[in-house]
N, CA, C and O of each residue as an XYZ file, in Angstrom:
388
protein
N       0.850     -1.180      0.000
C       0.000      0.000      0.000
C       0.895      1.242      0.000
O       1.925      1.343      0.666
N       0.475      2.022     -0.683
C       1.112      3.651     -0.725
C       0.640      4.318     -0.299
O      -0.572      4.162     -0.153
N       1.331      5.592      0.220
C       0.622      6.745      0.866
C       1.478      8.306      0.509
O       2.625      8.652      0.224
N       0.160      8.943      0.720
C       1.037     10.253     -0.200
C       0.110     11.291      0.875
O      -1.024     10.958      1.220
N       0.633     12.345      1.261
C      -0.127     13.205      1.736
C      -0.224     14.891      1.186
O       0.699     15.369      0.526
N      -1.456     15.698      1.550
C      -1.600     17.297      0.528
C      -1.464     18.071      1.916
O      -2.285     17.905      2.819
N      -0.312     18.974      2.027
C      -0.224     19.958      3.278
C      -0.594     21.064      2.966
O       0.300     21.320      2.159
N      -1.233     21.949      2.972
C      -1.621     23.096      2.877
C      -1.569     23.739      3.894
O      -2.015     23.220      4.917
N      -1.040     25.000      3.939
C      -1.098     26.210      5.253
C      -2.123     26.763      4.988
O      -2.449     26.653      3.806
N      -3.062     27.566      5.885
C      -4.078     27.978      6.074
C      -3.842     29.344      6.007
O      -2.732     29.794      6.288
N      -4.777     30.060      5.659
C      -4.407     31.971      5.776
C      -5.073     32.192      7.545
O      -5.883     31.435      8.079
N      -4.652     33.028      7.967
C      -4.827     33.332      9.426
C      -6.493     33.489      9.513
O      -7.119     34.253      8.778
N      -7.113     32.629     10.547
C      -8.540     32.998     10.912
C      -9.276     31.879      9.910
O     -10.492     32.051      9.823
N      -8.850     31.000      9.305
C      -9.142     30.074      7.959
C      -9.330     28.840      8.945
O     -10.210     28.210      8.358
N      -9.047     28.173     10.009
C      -9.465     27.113     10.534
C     -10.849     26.608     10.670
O     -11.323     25.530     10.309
N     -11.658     28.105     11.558
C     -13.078     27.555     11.917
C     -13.784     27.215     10.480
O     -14.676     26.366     10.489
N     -13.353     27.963      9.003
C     -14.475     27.650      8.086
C     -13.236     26.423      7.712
O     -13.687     25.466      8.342
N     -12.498     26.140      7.331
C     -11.732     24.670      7.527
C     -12.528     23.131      7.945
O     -12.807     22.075      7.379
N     -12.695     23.810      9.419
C     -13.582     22.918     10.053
C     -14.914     22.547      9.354
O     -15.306     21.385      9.247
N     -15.512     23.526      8.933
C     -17.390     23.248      8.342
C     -16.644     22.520      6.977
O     -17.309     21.530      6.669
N     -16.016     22.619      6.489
C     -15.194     21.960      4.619
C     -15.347     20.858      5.429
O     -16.394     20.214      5.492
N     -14.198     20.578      6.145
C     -14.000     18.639      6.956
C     -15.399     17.989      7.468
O     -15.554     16.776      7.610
N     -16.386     18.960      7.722
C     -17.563     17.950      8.795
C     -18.356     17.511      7.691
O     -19.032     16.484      7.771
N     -18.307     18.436      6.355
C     -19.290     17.551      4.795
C     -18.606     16.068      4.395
O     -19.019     15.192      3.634
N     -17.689     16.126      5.018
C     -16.725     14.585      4.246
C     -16.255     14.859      2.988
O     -16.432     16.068      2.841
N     -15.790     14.436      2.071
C     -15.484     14.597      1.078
C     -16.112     14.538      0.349
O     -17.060     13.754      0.316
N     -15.847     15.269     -0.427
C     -16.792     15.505     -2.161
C     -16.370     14.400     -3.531
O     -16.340     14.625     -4.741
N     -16.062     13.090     -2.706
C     -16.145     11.957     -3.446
C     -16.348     10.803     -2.543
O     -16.512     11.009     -1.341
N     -16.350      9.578     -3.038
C     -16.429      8.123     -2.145
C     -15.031      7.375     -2.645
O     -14.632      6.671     -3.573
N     -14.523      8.023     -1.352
C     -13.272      7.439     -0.966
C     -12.626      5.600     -1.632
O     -11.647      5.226     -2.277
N     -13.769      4.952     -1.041
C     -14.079      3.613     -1.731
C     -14.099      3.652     -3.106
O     -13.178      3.164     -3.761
N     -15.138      4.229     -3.659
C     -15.373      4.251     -5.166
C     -13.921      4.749     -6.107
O     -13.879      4.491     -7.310
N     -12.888      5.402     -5.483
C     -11.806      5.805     -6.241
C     -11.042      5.482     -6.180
O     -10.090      5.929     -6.819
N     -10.927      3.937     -4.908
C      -9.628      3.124     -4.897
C      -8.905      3.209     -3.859
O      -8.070      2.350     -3.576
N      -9.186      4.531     -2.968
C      -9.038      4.316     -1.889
C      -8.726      3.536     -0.735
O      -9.716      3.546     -0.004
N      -7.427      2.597     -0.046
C      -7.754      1.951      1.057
C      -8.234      2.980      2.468
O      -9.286      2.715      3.049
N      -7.652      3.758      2.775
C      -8.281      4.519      3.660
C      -7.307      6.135      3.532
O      -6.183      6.285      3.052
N      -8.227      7.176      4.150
C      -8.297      8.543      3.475
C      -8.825      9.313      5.180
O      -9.842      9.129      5.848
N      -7.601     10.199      5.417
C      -7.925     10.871      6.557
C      -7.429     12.619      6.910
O      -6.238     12.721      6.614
N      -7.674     13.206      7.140
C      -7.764     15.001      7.308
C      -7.409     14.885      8.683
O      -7.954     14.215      9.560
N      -6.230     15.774      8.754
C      -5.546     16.213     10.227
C      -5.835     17.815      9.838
O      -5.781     18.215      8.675
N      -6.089     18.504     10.756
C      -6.442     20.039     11.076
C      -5.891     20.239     11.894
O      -6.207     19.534     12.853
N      -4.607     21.372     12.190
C      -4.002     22.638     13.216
C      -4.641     23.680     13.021
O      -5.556     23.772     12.203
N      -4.284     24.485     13.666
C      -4.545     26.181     13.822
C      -3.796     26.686     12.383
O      -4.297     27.640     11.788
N      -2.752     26.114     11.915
C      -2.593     26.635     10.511
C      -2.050     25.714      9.474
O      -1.161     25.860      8.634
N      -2.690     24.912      9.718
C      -2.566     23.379      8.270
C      -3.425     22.731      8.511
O      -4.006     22.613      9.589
N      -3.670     22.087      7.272
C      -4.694     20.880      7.156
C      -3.626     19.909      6.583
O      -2.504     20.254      6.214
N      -4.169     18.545      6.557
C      -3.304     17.834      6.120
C      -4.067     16.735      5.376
O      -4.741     16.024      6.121
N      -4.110     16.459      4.166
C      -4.947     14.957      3.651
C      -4.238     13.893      3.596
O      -3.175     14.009      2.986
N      -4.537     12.670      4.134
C      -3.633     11.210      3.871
C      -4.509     10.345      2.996
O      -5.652     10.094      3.377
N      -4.158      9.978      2.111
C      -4.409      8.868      1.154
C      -3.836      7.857      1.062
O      -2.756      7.843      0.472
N      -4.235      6.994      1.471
C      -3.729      5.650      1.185
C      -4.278      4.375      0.259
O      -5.440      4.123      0.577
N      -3.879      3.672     -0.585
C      -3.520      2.683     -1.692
C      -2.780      2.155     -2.404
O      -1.556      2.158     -2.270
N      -3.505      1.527     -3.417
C      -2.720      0.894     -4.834
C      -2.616      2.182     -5.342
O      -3.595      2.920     -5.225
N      -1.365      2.685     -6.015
C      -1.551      3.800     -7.353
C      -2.100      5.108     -6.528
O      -2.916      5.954     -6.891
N      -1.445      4.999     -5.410
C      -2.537      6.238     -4.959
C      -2.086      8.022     -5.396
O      -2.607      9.058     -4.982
N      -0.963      7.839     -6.349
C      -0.742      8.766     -6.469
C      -1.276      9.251     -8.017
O      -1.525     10.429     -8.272
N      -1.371      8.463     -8.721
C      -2.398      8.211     -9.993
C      -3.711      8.662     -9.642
O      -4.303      9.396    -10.433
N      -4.279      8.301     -8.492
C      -5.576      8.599     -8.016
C      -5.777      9.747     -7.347
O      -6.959     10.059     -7.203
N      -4.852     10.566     -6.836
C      -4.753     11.925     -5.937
C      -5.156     13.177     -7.508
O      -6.086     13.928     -7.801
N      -3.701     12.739     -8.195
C      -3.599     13.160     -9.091
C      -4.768     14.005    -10.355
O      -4.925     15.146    -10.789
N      -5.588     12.211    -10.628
C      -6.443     12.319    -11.686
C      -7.938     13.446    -10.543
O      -8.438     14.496    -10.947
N      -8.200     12.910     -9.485
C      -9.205     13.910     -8.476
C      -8.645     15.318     -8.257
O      -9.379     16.093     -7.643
N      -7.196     15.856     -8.758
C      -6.838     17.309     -8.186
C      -7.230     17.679     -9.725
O      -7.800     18.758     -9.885
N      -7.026     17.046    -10.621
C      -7.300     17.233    -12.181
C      -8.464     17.383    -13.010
O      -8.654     17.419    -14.226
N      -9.297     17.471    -11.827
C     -10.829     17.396    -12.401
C     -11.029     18.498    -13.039
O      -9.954     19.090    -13.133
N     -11.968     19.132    -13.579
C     -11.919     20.808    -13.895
C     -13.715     21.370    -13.997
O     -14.255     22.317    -14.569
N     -14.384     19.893    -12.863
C     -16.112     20.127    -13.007
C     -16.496     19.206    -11.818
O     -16.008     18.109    -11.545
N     -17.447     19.865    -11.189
C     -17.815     19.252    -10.493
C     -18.105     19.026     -8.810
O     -18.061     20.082     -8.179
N     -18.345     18.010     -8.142
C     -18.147     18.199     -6.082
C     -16.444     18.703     -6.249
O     -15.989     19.758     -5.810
N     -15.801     17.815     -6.879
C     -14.083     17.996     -6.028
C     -13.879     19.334     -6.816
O     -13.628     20.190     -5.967
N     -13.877     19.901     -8.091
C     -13.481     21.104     -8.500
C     -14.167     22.189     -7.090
O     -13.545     22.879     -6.282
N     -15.547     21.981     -7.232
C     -15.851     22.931     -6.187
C     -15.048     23.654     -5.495
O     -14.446     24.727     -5.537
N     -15.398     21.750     -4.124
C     -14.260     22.246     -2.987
C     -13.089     22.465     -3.345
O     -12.490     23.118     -2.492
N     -12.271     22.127     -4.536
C     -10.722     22.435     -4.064
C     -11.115     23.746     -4.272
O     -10.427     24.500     -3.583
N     -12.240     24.535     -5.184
C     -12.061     26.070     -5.171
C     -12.660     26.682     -3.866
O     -13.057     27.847     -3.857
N     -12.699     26.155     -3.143
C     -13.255     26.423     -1.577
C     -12.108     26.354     -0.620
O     -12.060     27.203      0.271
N     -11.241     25.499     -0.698
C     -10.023     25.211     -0.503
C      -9.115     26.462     -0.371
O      -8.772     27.227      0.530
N      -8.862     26.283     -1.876
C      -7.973     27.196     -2.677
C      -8.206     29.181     -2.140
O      -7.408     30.084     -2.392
N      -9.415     29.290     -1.456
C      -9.383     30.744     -0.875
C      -9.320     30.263      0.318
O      -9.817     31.356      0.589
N      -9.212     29.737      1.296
C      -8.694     29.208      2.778
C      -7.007     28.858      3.064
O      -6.480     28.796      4.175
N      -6.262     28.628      1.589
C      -4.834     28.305      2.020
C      -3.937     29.486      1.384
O      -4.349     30.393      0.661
N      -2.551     29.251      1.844
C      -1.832     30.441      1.185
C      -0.823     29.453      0.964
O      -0.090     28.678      1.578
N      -1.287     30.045     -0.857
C      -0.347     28.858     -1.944
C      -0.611     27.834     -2.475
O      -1.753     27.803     -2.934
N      -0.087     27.057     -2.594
C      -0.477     25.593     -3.501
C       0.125     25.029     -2.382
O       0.994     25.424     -1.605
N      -0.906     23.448     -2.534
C      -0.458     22.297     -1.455
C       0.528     21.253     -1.392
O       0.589     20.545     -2.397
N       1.418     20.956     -0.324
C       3.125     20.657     -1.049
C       2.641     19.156     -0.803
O       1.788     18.799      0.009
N       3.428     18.294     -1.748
C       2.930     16.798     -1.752
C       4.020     16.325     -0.508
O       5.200     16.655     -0.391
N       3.439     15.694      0.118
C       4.548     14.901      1.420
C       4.109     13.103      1.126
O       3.014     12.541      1.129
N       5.711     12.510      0.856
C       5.468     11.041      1.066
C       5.974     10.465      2.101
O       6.860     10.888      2.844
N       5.346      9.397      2.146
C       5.472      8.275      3.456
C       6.962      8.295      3.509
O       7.701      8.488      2.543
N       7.279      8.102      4.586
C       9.173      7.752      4.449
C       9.388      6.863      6.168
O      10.453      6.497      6.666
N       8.105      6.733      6.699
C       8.153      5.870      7.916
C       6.834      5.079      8.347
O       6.055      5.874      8.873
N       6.510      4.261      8.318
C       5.398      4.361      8.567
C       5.757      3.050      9.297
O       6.806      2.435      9.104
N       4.504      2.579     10.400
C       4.539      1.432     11.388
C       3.233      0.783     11.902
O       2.512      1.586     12.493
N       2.744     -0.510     11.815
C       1.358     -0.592     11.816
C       2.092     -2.328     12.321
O       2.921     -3.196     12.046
N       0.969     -1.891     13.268
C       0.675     -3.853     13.988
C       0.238     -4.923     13.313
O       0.120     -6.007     13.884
């Protein structure tokens, strides 16, 4: 399994509407796109998305690439809450029972 994660910094005061984006769930089915499992960490000034799968970077990819639609939306909902573009972070440790 692979894992790739989207860090984005937040513009100052951008958390609480942050928060209402994270409580809709995502604007796809996680399952339906290949997904093994898919999780959102929130600070006071980052969000963080984890994706995990087969190909999951094929699959991050082709969903940031959309240009219609739930995910275009939110990333343009997104996209006025962060300052900048979101830096890709890969796994380089990971540990599971």
């Amino acid at each position: 399994m692979n894992r790739i994660a989207l860090v984005a910094r937040l513009k100052p005061g951008a958390e609480e509407h942050a928060a209402e984006l994270l409580e809709q769930g995502p604007p796809f089915d996680p399952g339906e796109r290949g997904f093994d499992r898919h999780a959102v960490y929130l600070s006071a000034g980052e969000v963080v998305f984890v994706f995990e799968g087969d190909e999951v970077e094929w699959i991050v990819d082709e969903i940031v690439n959309e240009s219609f639609g739930a995910v275009a939306q939110a990333l343009g909902m997104w996209r006025e809450l962060a300052e900048g573009p979101p830096r890709i972070a890969r796994s380089v440790y990971a540990w599971e029972r």
